[in-house]
C-alpha positions as CSV (number, residue, x, y, z in Angstrom):
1,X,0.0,0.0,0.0
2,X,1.5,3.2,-1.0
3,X,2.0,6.1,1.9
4,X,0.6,9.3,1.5
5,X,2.4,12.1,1.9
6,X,2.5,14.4,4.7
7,X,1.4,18.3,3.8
8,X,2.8,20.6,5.7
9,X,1.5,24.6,5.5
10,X,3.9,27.1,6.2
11,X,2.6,30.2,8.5
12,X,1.5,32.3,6.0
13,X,-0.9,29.4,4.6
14,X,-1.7,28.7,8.4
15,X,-2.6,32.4,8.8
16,X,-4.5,32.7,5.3
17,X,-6.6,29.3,6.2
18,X,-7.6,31.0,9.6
19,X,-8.7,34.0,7.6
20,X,-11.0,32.1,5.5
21,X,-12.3,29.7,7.8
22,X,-13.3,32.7,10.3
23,X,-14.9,34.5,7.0
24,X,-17.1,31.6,6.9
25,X,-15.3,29.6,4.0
26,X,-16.1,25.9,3.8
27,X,-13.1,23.4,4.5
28,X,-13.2,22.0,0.8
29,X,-13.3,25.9,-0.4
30,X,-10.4,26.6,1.5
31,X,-8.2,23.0,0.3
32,X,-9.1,24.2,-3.3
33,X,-7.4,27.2,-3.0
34,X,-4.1,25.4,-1.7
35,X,-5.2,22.6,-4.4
36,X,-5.5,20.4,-1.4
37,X,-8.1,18.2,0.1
38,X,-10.0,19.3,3.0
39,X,-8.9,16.8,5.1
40,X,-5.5,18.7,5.3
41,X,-7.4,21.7,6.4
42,X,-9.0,20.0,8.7
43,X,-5.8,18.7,10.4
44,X,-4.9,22.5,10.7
45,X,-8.2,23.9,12.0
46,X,-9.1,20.7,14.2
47,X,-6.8,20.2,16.9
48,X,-7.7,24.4,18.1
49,X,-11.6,23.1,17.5
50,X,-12.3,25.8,15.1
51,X,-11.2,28.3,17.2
52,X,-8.1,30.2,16.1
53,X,-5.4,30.3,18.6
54,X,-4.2,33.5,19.8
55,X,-1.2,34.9,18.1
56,X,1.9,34.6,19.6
57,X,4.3,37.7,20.8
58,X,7.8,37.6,22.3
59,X,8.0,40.0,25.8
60,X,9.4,43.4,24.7
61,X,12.2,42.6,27.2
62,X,13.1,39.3,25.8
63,X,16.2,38.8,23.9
64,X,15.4,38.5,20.4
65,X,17.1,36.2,17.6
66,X,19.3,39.3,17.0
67,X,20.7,39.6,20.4
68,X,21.5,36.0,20.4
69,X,23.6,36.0,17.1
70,X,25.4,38.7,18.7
71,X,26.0,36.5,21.7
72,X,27.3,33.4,19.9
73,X,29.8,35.8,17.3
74,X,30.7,37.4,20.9
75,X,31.8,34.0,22.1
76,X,33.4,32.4,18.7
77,X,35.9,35.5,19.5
78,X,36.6,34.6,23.0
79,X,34.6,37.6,24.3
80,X,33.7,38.5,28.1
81,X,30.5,37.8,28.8
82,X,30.6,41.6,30.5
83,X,32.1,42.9,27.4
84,X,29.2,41.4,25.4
85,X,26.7,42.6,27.7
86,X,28.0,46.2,27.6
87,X,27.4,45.8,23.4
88,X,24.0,44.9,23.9
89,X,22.8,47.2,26.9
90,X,21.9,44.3,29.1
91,X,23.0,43.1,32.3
92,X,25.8,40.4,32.2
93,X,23.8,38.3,33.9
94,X,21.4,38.2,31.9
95,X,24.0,36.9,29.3
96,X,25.4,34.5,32.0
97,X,22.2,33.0,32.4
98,X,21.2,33.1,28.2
99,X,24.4,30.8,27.7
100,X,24.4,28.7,30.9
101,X,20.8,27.2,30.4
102,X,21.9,26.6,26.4
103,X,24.9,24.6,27.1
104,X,27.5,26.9,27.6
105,X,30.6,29.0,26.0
106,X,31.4,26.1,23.4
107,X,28.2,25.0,22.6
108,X,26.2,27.8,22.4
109,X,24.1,28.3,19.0
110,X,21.5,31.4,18.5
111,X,18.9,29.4,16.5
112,X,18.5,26.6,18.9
113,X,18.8,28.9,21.7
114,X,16.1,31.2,20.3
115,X,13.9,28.4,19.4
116,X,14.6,26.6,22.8
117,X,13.4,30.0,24.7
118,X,10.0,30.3,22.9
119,X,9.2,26.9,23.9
120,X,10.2,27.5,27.3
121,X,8.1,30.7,27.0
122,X,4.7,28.9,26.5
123,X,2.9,28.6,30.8
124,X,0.0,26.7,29.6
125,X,-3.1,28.3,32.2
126,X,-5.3,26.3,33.3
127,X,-8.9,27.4,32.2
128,X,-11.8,28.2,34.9
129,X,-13.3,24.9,35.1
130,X,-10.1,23.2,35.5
131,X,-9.7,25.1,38.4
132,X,-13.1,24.8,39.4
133,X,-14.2,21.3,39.8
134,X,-18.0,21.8,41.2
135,X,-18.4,25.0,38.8
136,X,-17.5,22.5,35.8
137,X,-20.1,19.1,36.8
138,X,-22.6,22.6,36.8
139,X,-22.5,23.2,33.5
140,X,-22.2,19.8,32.5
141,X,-25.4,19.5,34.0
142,X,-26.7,22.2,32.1
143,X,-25.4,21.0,29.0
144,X,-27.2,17.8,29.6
145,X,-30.7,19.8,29.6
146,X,-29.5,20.6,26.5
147,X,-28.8,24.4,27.2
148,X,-26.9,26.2,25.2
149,X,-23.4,27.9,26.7
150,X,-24.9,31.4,26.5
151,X,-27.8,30.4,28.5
152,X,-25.7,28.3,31.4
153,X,-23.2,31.8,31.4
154,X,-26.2,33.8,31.4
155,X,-28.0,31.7,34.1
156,X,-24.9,31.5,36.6
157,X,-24.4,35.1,36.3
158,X,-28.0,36.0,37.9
159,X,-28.3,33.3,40.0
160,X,-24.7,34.1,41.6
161,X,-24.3,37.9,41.2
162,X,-21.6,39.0,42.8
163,X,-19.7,35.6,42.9
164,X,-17.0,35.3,40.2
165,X,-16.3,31.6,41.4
166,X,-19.6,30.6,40.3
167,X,-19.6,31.9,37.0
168,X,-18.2,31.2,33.5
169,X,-18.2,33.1,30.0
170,X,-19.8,31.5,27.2
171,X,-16.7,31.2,25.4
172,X,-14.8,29.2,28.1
173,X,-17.2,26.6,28.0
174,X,-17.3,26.5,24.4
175,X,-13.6,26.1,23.9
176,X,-13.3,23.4,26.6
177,X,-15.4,21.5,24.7
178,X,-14.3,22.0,21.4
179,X,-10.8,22.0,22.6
180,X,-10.5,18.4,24.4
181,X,-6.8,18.9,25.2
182,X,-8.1,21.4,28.0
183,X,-9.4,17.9,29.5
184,X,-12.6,19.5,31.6
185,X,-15.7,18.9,29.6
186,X,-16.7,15.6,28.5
187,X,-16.5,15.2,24.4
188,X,-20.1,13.4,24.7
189,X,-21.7,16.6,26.1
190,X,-20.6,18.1,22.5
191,X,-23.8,15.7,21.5
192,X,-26.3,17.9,23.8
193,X,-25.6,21.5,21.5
194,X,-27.5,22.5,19.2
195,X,-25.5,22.1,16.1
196,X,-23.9,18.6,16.8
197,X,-20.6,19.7,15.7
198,X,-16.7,18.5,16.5
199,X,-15.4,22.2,16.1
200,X,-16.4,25.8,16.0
201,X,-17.9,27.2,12.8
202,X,-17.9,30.5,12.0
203,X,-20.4,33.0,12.9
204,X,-20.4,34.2,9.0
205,X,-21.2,30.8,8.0
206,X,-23.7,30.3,5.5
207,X,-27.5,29.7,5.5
208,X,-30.4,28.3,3.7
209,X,-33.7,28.9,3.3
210,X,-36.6,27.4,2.4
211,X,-39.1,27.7,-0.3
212,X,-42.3,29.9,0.0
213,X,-46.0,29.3,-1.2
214,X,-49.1,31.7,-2.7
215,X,-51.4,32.8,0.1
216,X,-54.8,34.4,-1.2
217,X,-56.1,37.4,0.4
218,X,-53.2,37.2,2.8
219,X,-52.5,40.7,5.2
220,X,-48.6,41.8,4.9
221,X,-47.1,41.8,8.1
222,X,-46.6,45.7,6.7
223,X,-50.3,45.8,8.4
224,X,-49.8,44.5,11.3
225,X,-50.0,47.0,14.5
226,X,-47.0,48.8,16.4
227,X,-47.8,47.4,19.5
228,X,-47.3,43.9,18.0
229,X,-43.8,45.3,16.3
230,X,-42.0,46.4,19.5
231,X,-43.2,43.3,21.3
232,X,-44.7,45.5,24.4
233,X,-47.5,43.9,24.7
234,X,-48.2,40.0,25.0
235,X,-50.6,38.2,23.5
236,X,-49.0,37.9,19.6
237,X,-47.9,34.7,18.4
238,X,-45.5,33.5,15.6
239,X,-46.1,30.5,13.4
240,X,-44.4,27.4,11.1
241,X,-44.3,24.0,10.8
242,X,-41.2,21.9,10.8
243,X,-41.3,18.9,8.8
244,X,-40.3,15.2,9.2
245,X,-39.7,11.7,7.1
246,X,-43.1,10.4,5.8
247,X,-44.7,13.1,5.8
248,X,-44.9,14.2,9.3
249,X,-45.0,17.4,11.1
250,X,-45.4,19.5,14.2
251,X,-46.8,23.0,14.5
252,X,-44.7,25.5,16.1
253,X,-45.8,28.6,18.1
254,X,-43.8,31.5,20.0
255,X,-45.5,34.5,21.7
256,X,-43.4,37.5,20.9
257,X,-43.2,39.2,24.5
258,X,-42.2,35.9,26.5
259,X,-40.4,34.0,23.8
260,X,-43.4,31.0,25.2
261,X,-43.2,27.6,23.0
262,X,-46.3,26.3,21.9
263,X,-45.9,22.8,19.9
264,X,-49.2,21.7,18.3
265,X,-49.4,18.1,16.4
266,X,-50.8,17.9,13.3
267,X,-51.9,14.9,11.2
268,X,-50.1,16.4,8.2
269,X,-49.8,19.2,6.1
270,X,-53.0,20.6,4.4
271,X,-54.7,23.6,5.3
272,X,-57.3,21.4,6.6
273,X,-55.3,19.5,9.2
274,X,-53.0,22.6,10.3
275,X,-56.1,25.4,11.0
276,X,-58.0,23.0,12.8
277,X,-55.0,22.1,15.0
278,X,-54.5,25.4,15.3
279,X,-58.0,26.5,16.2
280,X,-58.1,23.9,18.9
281,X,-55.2,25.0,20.3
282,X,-56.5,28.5,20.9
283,X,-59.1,27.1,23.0
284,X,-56.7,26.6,25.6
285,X,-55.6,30.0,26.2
286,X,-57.3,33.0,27.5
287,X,-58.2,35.4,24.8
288,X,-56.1,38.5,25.8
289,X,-53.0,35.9,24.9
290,X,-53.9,35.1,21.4
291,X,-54.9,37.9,19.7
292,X,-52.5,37.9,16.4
293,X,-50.4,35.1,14.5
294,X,-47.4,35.9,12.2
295,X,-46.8,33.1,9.2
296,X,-44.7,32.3,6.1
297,X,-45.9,31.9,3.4
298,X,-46.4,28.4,3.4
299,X,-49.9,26.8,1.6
300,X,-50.7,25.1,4.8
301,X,-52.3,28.6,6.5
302,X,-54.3,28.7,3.0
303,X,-57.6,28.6,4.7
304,X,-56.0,31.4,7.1
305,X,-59.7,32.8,7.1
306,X,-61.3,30.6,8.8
307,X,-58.9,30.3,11.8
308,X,-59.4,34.2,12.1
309,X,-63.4,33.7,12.2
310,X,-63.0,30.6,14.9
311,X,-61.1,32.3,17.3
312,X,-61.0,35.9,16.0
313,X,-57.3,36.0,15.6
314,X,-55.6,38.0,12.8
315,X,-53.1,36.6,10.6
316,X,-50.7,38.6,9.2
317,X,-48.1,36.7,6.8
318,X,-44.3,37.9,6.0
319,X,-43.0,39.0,3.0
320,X,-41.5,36.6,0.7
321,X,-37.5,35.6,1.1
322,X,-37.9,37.2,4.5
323,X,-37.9,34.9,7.7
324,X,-36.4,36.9,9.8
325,X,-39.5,39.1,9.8
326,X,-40.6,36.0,12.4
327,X,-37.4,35.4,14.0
328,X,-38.4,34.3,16.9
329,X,-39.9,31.2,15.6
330,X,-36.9,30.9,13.0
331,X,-34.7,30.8,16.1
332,X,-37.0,28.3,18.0
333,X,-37.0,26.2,15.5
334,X,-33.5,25.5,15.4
335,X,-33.4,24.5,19.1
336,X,-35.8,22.1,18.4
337,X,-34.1,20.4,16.6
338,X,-31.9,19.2,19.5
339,X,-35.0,17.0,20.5
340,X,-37.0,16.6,16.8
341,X,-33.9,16.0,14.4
342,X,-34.3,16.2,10.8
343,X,-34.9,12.7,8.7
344,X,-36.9,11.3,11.9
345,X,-40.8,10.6,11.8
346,X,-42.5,12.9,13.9
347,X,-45.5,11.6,13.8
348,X,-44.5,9.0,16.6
349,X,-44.4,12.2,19.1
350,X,-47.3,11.8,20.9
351,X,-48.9,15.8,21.9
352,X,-47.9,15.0,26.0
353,X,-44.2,14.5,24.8
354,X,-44.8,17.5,22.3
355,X,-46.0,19.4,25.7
356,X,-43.2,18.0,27.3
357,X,-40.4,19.1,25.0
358,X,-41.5,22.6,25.0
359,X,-41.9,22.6,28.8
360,X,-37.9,21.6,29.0
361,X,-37.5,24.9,26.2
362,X,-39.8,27.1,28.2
363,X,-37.6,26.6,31.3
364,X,-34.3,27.9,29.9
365,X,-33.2,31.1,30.8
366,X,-33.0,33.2,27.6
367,X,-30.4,36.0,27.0
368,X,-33.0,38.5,25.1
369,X,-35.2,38.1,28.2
370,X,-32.3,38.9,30.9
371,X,-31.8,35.3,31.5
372,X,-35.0,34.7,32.7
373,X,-36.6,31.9,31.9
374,X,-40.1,32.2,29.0
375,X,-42.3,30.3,31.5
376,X,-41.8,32.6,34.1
377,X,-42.2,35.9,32.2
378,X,-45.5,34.2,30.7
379,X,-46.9,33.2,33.9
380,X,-45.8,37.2,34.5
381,X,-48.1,37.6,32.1
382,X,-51.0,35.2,32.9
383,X,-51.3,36.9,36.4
384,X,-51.4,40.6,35.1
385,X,-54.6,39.4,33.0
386,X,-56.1,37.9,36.2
């Protein structure tokens, strides 16, 4: 079998492959630019799990490469130490110390001595939950509800205000999982995120989107209300449904003010199926909570008229190409599927696991609300209506 040979980047082609995997360049983009595969980019990017290391810099007051050369011509011509000291403007012994530690007079050598000191240079720190054993099986337990790292940060910093030993940046959680050399997190609890991936992608990544239908007689979101836009007052819901294998799907509902889940189940997609379930849904919420629903454009609110007559709810539909004019949902729906993955039948989710699922969402703490948590702010809510 014949070996493959090793590919080795030099820094520049390090530093260039950082630069385009931070602008949001795939790995295969980036090994056709080095007409490489992107397994060699991946051996580069890997071991720092996506995240680029800091850039090195030697101490201002270090002796640089220069210095050195100057040290080892110094001592080829059977100079003092003191005398070569004086030439440079440093102490002698800081000279006596630069040659003792690299083998002395005779075997002295600026190249291996320089590269000798910026090994010596490197005092790996250990990170916070290293140092922090009950701080770290915390968030692992967090992780394990399938929180995200933001939220667990968030959540530690208003349940422990005040208490720097109980709390933990986003970002240090992130890279001791991504980064398993750190040894603190648990490579399985990478399985609990979100996005089930082995590294860190960049936020500049690219996105998809979906498709869009023809709604007759549908109102523009254009029409809908201020008090709906600036999300002030509660009661204003937004809508999709996220699909399955063989046809399955589940409805999906946020309210705007409390960031409150709603999953609905549905026997499939027609108009039919979908208003209904919605319709019955509404019956289970006092009216001052349901007043509007924000849609895509997809065929299955069709019949949006005659949800609006059964439970006098307007619908207001966004304008096409535009799903972040509901991001809400948009953003809900990608945390749920953490517990409804894509390619699975989800018509084999009963509605009490349905209910249960969004109960686990509704009780983590969300940034946008000030870590609290949407069932709380909705049961705010719930009691202000009486």
């Amino acid at each position: 079998m014949k070996q493959r040979r090793r590919i080795y980047y030099s820094a520049a082609q390090r530093s260039e492959i950082w630069d385009r995997w931070q602008a949001g360049e795939s790995m295969k983009s980036i090994g056709r630019r080095f007409d490489r595969a992107s397994s060699s980019v991946f051996s580069v990017i890997s071991p720092a799990g996506g995240i680029r290391p800091a850039e090195r810099r030697r101490a201002p007051k270090a002796l640089s490469l220069g210095e050195r050369e100057e040290i080892s011509r110094g001592l080829s011509t059977r100079c003092s130490l003191r005398s070569i000291a004086h030439t440079l403007g440093r102490s002698p012994s800081t000279i006596s110390r630069e040659v003792l530690r690299n083998g002395g007079p005779d075997r002295y050598r600026a190249a291996r001595s320089d590269h000798a000191a910026w090994d010596r240079a490197l005092r790996p720190k250990l990170c916070k939950l290293a140092c922090c054993p009950s701080l770290a099986r915390t968030v692992s337990v967090k992780l394990q509800r399938k929180w995200s790292p933001e939220q667990i940060a968030g959540w530690l910093k208003r349940t422990y205000p005040g208490e720097p030993h109980n709390q933990v940046s986003h970002e240090t959680i992130y890279r001791s999982l991504f980064i398993q050399a750190r040894g603190v997190l648990k490579k399985e609890l990478l399985e609990h995120l979100r996005a089930r991936r082995t590294i860190r992608r960049s936020r500049h990544a690219s996105m998809k989107r979906s498709g869009l239908g023809q709604i007759k007689d549908a109102i523009s979101i254009s029409e809908r209300p201020a008090t709906v836009e600036d999300r002030a007052v509660p009661g204003h819901w937004e809508g999709d449904l996220i699909g399955g294998s063989k046809n399955s799907y589940v409805a999906t509902l946020v309210e705007r003010h409390s960031r409150y889940v709603m999953l609905i189940k549905v026997a499939n997609k027609d108009t039919e199926s979908v208003v209904s379930a919605l319709i019955k849904q509404s019956q289970k919420l006092p009216g001052e909570l349901y007043q509007s629903l924000t849609w895509d454009r997809g065929k299955e609110l069709a019949d949006h008229q005659r949800l609006t007559l059964a439970t006098d709810v307007e619908v207001y539909f966004c304008d096409p190409r535009s799903p972040w004019q509901r991001g809400s949902n948009e953003n809900t729906n990608r945390l749920l599927r953490q517990y409804l993955p894509r390619g699975t039948d989800l018509s084999l989710h009963s509605q009490a696991k349905l209910s249960a699922i969004a109960r686990q969402l509704n009780e983590r703490p969300r940034k946008t609300l000030l870590y609290q948590t949407p069932a709380e702010k909705f049961a705010e809510c719930v009691a202000a209506i009486g």
